[in-house]
N, C-alpha and C positions, 0 to 999 in steps of 0.2 A: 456330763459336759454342760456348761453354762449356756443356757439358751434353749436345751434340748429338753422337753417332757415326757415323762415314760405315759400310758395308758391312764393309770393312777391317777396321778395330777392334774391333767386334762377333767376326770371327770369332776375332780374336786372344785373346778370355777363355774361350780353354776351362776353365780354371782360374784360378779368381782367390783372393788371399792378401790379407789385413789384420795389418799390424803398427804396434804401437803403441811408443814408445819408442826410434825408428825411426833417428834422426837419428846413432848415431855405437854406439859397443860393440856389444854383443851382438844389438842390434835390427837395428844394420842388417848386421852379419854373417848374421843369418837370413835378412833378406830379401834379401842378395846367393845366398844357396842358393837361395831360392824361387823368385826370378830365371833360378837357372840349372838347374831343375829346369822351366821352362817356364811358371810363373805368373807372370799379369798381377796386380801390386801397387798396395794403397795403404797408403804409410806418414805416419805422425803423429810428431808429436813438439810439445814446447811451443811454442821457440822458430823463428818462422819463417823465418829466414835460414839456420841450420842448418840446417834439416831441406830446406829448397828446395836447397844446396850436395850434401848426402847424396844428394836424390831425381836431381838433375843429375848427380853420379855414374854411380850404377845407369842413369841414360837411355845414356849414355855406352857400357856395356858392352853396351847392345841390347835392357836391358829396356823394360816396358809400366810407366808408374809414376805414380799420382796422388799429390799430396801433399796432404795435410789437416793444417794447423796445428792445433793445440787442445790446454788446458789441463785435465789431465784430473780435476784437480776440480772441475770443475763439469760437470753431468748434460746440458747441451744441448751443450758440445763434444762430447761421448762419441759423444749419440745424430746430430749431427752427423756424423761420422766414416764410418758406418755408414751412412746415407742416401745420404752422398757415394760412397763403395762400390757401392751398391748402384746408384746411377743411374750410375755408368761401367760398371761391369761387369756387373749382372747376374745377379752370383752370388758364393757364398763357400766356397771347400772346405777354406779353412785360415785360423786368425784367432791369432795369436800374440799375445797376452794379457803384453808383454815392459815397459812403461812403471811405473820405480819408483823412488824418491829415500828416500834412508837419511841419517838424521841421528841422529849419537852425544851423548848426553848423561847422567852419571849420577844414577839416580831422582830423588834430590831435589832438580835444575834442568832438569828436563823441562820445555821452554813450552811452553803446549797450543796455540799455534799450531804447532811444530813435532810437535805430537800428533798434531794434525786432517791436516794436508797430509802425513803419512806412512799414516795409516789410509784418506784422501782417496784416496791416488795410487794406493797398494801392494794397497788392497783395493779401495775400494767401486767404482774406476774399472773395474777387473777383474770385480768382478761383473755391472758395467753395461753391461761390452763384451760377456760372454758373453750375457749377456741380448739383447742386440740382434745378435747374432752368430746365435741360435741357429736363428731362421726361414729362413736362409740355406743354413745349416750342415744342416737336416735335410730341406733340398732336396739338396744334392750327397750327404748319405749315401742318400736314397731313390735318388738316381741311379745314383751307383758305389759304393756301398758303404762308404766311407770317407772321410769327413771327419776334419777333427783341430783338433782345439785343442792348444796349446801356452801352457802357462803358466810362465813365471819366476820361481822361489820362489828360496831360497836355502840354502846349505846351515847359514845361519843357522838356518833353519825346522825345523832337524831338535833342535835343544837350542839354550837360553834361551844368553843373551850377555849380559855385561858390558858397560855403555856405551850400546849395540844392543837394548836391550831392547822396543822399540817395533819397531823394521826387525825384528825375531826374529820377536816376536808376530805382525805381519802374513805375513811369511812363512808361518811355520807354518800359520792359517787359509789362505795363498794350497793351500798342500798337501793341505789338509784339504777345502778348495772344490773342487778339481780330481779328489776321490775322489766327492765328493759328485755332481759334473756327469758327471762318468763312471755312474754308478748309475743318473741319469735319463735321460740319453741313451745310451747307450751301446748299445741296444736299435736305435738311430736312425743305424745307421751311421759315428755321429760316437766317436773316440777322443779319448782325454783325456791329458796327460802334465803333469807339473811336473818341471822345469830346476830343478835345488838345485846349483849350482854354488860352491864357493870364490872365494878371490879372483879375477877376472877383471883383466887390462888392460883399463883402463877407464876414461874419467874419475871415474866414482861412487867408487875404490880408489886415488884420489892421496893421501887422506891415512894411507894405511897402505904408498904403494912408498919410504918412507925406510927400512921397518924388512924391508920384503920388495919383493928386485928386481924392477921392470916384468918385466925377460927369464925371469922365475924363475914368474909369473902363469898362471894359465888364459888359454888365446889364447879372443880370440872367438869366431873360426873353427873351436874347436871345438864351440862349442853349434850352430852353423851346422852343423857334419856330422852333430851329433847329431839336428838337425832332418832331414836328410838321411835317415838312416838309417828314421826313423820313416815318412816318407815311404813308403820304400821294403818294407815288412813286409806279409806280407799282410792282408786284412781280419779275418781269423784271430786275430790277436798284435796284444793289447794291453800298453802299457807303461806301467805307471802314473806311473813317473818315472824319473828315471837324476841322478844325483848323483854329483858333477864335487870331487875330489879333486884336490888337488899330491901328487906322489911322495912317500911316505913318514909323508903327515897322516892322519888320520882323520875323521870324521864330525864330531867336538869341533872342528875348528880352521878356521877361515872360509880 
């Protein structure tokens, strides 16, 4: 029965992980690490046939995996999401904060529906998760000492962009939030980090691999090891971010 865990299951979440954004690039490369780092997952994503194809995947490699559809602006999928979480597992020792859609336009044809559903997805969604993340989150730091957040900023967020002006902005606050959440918790066993990564392989980066090759891109799989690595540091070493360059760019070039 949905909702219901036999013995089994139960003991299977010693560690459980929330990712949002879940269904295909970077989300679900994280959560294919979280997977094989031993947590039991729930991943989201908007649309629900991808993201049930994604989570089938990951079932496939031997992970533990709820799937939760939800659109993440609006505040009752969010808190949704999290509920749903919480009544599988149990618990939250890592909540990746990864779900965000970028739409280019120059200032003076900005639609504010493409205003609202970028400040919607990129921020408030993010705020809302950590918010409902963090009851979780500062039981497993009480516990072992180390919880994490993982947030997805961009390295857009490090300086203003052309076109990208709104996907920038939100960025930036995404970087700015995650210094913030680290300040208040951080006390609480839970670490904080924000992913400012360049262009990734990714569907979100199809309309810039004509001008820069797919092969030539940040692989997913590296923010996955980058999650990796966090994982792994002691409760000691905090990282406030790590910022994901291609060979030979700088901090200026996405």
């Amino acid at each position: 029965m949905p909702g219901v865990l036999d013995e089994k299951e139960m003991e299977m979440a010693e560690r459980g992980a929330l990712v949002t954004g879940a269904s295909s690039g970077i989300g679900l490369a994280i959560a294919r690490t979280l997977g094989e780092e031993g947590y039991a997952l729930t991943v989201s994503a908007r649309r629900p046939e991808k993201l049930e194809q994604a989570a089938a995947g990951l079932r496939e490699e031997g992970f533990e995996v709820e799937a939760v559809p939800a659109n993440m602006a609006e505040e009752d999928h969010v808190v949704a999401i999290f509920a749903a979480h919480r009544e599988r597992y149990g618990r939250l020792d890592v909540l990746v904060n990864n779900a965000g859609v970028g739409i280019g336009a120059p200032m003076e044809e900005i639609q504010t529906k493409h205003l609202d559903m970028q400040l919607a997805v990129n921020l408030r969604a993010l705020i809302l998760g950590t918010r409902e993340g963090l009851p979780m989150l500062r039981e497993a730091g009480a516990e072992h000492g180390k919880a994490l957040i993982v947030n997805t900023a961009s390295i857009a967020g490090k300086g203003g962009q052309a076109w990208l002006s709104i996907y920038a902005a939100t960025k930036a606050a995404v970087i700015n939030f995650t210094q913030s959440t680290h300040r208040e918790a951080g006390n609480a066993g839970i670490q904080c980090t924000a992913l400012a990564p360049g262009f990734v392989e990714t569907p979100m980066t199809e309309f810039v691999q004509g001008q820069i090759p797919p092969e030539e891109m940040i692989r997913p799989g590296d923010l996955g090891e980058a999650v990796r690595f966090l994982l792994r540091t002691s409760r000691n070493c905090h990282v406030p971010e790590i910022v994901f360059t291609r060979p030979g760019e700088g901090l200026d070039t996405p």
